[in-house]
C-alpha positions in Angstrom: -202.4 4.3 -77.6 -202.4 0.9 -78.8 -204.6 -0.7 -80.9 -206.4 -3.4 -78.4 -207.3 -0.3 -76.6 -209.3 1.6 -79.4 -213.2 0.9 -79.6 -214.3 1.0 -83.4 -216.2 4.2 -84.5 -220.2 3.5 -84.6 -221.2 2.3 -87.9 -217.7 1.3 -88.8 -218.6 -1.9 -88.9 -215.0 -3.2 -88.0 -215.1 -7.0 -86.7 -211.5 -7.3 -85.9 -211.8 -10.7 -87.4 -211.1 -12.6 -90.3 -214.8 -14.5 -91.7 -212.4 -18.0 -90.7 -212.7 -16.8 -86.7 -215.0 -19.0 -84.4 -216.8 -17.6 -81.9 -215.5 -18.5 -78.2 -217.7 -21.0 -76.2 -218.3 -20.9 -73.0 -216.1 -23.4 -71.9 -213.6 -22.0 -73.5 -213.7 -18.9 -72.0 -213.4 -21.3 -68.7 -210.6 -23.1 -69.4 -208.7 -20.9 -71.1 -205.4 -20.7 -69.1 -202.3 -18.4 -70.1 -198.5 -18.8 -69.5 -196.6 -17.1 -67.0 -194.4 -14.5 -68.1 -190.3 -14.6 -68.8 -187.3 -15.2 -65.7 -187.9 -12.4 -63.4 -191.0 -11.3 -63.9 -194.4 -12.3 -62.3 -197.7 -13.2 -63.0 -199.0 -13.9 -67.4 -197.6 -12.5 -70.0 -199.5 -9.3 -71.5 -200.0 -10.1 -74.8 -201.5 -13.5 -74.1 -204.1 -12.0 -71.9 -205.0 -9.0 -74.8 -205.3 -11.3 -77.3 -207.9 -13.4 -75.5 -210.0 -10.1 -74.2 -210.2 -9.1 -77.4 -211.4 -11.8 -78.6 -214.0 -11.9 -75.9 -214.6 -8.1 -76.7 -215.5 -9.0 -80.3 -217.6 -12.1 -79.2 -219.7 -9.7 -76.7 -220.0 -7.0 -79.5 -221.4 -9.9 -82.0 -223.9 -10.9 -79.5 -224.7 -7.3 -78.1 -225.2 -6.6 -82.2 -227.5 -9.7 -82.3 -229.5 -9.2 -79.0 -230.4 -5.5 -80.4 -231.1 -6.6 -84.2 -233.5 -9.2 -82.3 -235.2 -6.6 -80.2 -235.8 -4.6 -83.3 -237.0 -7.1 -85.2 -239.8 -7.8 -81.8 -240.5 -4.9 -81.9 -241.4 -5.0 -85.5 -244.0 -8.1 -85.3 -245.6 -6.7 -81.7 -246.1 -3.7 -83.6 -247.8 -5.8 -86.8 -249.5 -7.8 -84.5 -251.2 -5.3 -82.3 -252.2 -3.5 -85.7 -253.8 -6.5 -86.7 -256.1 -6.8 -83.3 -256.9 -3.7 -83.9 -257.8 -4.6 -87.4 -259.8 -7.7 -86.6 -261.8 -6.0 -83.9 -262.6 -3.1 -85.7 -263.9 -6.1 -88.7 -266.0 -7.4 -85.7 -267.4 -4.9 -84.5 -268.6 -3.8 -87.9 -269.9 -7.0 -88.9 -271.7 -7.2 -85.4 -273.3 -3.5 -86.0 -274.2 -4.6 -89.3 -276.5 -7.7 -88.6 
């Protein structure tokens, strides 16, 4: 099996890019076009078309990564912010009881 065709262990943590890589854009992704292949063959040629999925394999993976690191952290401050509702209506109803 080839290596564009393994998916990284979980918790691995493997990029498959240097820290120098930019992320595609959109409009890259778009535009990109690929050259045909050799004399005798038709349609692109392989490699071209591997090397650009998985680059847009790794860009999906860093934004998957982000989207869930994001929902986590919502998750967090709903969770804060609900305790402190509870907080400040249990502080006003107490001082309300109290008077």
């Amino acid at each position: 099996m080839s290596v564009r065709n393994q998916r990284p262990t979980p918790g691995s943590g493997a990029t498959y890019r240097s820290g120098g890589y930019t992320s595609l854009l959109p409009w890259q992704v778009r535009e990109r076009r690929f050259k045909p292949v050799g004399l005798g063959r038709r349609g692109l040629d392989p490699d071209d078309v591997y090397t650009f999925l998985d680059q847009v394999a790794g860009d999906m993976a860093a934004v998957y990564a982000a989207l869930a690191a994001s929902r986590r952290e919502t998750a967090v401050i709903k969770d804060a912010l609900r305790r402190w509702q509870s907080d400040q209506a249990r502080d006003r109803d107490a001082r309300g009881h109290d008077q």
